[in-house]
C-alpha positions in Angstrom: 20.4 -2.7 -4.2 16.4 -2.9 -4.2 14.6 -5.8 -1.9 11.0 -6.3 -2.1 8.8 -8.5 -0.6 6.9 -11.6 -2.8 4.1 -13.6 -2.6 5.5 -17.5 -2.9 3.2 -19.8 -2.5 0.8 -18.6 -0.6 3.8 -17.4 1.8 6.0 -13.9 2.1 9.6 -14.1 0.7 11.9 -11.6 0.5 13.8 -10.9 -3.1 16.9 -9.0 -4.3 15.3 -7.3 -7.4 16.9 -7.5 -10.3 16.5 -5.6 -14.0 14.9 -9.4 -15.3 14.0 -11.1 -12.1 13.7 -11.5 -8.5 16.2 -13.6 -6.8 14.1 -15.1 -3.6 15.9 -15.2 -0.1 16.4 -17.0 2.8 15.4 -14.6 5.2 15.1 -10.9 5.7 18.0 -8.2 4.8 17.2 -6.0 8.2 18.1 -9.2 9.9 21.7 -9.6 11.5 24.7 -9.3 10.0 25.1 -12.2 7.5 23.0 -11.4 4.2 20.4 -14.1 3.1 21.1 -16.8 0.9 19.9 -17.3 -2.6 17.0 -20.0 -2.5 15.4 -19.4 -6.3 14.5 -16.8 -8.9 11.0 -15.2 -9.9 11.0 -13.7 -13.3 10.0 -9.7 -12.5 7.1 -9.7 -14.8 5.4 -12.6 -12.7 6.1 -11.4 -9.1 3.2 -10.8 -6.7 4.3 -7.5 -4.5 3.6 -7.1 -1.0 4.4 -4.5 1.1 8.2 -4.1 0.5 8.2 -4.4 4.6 6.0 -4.7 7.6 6.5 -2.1 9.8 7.0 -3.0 14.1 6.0 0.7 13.8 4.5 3.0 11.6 5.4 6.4 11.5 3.8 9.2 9.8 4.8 13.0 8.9 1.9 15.8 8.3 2.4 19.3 6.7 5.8 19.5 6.2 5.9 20.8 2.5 5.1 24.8 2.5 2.7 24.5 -0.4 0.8 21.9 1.3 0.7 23.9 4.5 -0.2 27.1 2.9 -3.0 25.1 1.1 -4.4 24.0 4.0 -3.6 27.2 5.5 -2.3 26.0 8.7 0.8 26.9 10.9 4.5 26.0 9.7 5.6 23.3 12.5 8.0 24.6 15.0 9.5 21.4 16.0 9.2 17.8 13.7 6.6 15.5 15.6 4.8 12.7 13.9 1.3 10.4 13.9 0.8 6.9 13.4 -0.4 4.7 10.9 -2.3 0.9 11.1 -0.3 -2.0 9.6 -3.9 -3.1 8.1 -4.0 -0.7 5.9 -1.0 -1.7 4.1 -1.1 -3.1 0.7 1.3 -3.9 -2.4 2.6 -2.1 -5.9 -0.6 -3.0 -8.5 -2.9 -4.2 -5.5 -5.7 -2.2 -5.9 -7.2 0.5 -3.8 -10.7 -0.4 -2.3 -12.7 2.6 -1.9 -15.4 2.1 0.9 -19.1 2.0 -0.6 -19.7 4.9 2.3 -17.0 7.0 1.4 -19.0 10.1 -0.1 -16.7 13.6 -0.8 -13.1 13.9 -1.4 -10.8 10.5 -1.7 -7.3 11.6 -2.1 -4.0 10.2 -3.1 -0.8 11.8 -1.6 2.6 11.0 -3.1 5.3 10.5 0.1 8.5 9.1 0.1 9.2 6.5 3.1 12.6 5.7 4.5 13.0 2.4 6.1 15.1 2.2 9.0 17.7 -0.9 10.0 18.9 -0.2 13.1 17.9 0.0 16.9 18.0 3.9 17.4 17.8 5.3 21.0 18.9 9.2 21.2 20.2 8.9 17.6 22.5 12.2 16.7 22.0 13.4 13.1 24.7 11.2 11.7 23.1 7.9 13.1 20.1 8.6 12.1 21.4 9.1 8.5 23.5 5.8 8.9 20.5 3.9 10.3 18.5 4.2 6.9 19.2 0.8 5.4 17.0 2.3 2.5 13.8 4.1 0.3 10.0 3.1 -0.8 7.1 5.1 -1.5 4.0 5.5 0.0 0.7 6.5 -1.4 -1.4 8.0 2.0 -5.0 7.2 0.6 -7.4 9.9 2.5 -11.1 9.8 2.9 -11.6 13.5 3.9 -15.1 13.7 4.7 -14.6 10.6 7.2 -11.8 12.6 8.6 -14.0 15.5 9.4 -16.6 13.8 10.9 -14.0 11.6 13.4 -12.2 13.2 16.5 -9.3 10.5 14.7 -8.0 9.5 11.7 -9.1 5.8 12.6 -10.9 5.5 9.3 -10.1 8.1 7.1 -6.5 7.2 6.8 -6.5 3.7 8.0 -8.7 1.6 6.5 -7.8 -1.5 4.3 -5.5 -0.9 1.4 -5.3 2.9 2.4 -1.5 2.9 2.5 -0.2 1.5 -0.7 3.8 1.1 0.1 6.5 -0.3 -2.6 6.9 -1.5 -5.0 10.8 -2.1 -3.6 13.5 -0.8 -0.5 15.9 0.9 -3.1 19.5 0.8 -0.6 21.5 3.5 -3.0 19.2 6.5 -3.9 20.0 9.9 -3.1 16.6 10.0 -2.4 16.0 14.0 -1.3 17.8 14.8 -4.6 14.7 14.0 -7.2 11.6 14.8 -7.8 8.1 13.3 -6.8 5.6 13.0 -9.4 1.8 11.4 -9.0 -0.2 10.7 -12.1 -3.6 9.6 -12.2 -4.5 7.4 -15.4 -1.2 8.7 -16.8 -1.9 11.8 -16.9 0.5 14.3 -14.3 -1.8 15.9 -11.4 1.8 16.4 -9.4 5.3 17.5 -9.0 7.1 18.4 -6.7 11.1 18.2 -5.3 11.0 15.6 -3.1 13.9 17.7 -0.5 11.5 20.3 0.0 10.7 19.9 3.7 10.2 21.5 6.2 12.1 18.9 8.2 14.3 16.5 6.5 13.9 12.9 7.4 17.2 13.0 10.0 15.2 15.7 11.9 12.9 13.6 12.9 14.3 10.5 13.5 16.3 12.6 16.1 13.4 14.0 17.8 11.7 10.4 17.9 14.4 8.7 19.4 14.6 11.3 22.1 11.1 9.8 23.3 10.9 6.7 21.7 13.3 3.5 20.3 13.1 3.2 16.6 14.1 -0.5 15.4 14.9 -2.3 11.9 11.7 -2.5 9.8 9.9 0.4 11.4 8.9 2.9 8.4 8.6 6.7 8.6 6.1 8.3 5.4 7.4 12.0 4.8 4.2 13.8 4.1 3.7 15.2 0.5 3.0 18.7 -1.0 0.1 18.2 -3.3 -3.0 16.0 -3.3 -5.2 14.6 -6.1 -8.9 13.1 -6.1 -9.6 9.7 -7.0 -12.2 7.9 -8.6 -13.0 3.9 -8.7 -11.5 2.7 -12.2 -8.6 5.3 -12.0 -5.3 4.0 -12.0 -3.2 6.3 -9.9 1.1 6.2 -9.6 3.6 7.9 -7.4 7.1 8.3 -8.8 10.1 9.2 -7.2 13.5 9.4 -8.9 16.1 7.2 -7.8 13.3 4.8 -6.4 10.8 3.6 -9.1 7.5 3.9 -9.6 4.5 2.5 -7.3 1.0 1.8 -9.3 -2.6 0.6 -7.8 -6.0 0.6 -9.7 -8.9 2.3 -7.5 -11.7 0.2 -7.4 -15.3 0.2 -5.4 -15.7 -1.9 -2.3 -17.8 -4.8 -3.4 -16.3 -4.6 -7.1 -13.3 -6.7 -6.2 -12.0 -10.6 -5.7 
C-alpha cells in the first residue's frame, strides 16, 4: 500500500495512492486502529505532494555506508547513534530545491532511504522494531558544505528550507534493504549503490534509540547514503529506490522562485 500526503484546498489530506489516482482520506493511516475512510479521488497526474509525513521527530543517520566513510576518511562507527533534523526543512516530491543566494562551494544531494515508524517504541527488541515500521520513503539530505565548515552545527547547512526533500509516497510492502539506490542528476546516473549496505541496519538503531529515548507513529529515521553529487540551480536531481519509487525536485536560486 503507498499513502502520501496532498495538497486539497489549500489544506493537507492524506491519500491511498493508486496506479491512476489518489483516493483522499478521512484522516491519517498512523492513527488508531480503524483505517480512514474514503472521502474523494485526485487523479495522480494532478496531485500536489507534500511531505508524505510530518515527523513528531526527525531522526538522522551519518556515515554508515563504508564507501562513504572511507571517502570522507573517517572512523567506522562502533555503536549506531543518530542526529537530528528541522521539520522546516521539509518539502515535497517536484517541490523545488531553493539554493541560498549565500551558498558559495559544494551543494550536495545525498540519496537515503527513510523508514517511517507506527508505533510507540520504548526498549524495542529487534523484532519490534522491525514490526513497528508501518512503512518506506526517500529522502534527499540537501548539504551546503561550506556552511557546514564554517558552523560549530549543522543549523544551516543541512536545515535550511526545502533542504530535506522527503516522498513522494509511504510505500507499506517493499523489501526495502533488498534494491538498489540510484540518484540522477538531469537524468543522467551520478549514483548507485545497494541500498542494504550499512553499517547498521535500520533495526539497529531503532534499538539503540529506544534504549534512551521513545520513538512514536510518524517519527521518521533518514539512513545516511554512500555517495554524494553536486548540484547546480536549474538541475533537476532524483533519488530512486527499488520497491519505493522515485522522488524528483528542480534546484533553483533563492530569489528565482514563486
Amino acid at each position: 500500500m503507498r499513502y502520501a500526503r496532498l495538497s486539497v484546498g489549500g489544506r493537507a489530506v492524506w491519500g491511498r495512492v493508486g496506479e491512476r489516482d489518489v483516493h483522499l482520506l478521512s484522516g491519517s493511516p498512523l492513527e488508531g486502529p480503524t483505517a480512514p475512510d474514503v472521502i474523494g479521488t485526485v487523479p495522480r497526474a494532478d496531485a500536489h505532494w507534500l511531505p508524505p509525513v510530518v515527523p513528531p521527530v526527525f531522526y538522522a543517520v551519518g556515515m554508515n555506508y563504508p564507501r562513504h566513510i572511507a571517502h570522507a576518511k573517517a572512523a567506522t562507527p562502533e555503536r549506531p547513534e543518530v542526529g537530528y533534523r528541522a521539520n522546516n526543512a521539509l518539502t515535497g516530491h517536484l517541490s523545488p530545491i531553493v539554493k541560498p543566494a549565500a551558498v558559495t562551494g559544494r551543494f550536495e544531494a545525498e540519496p537515503e532511504l527513510v523508514a517511517v515508524i507506527g508505533r510507540t517504541l520504548r526498549r524495542a527488541t529487534r523484532a519490534e522494531a522491525r514490526e513497528a515500521i508501518f512503512g518506506w520513503t526517500i529522502g534527499n539530505d540537501i548539504s551546503a558544505r561550506t556552511w557546514q565548515h564554517q558552523d560549530r552545527t549543522f543549523w544551516r547547512s543541512k536545515n535550511s528550507d526545502t533542504f530535506k526533500p522527503m516522498g513522494p509516497w509511504i510505500e507499506t510492502d517493499a523489501d526495502a534493504l533488498a534494491g538498489t539506490t540510484t540518484l540522477r542528476v538531469n537524468g543522467a546516473e551520478r549514483a548507485r549503490f545497494p541500498t542494504g549496505d550499512m553499517v547498521f541496519d535500520p533495526y539497529a538503531y531503532i534499538v539503540e534509540i529506544t534504549k534512551h529515548l521513545t520513538m512514536h507513529p510518524g517519527d521518521v529515521l533518514w539512513m545516511g547514503a554512500e555517495s554524494t553529487c553536486h548540484l547546480e540551480p536549474g538541475d533537476t536531481v532524483e533519488v530512486e529506490i527499488d520497491g519505493i519509487g522515485v522522488l524528483s525536485n528542480p534546484v533553483l536560486l533563492e530569489g528565482n522562485h514563486s
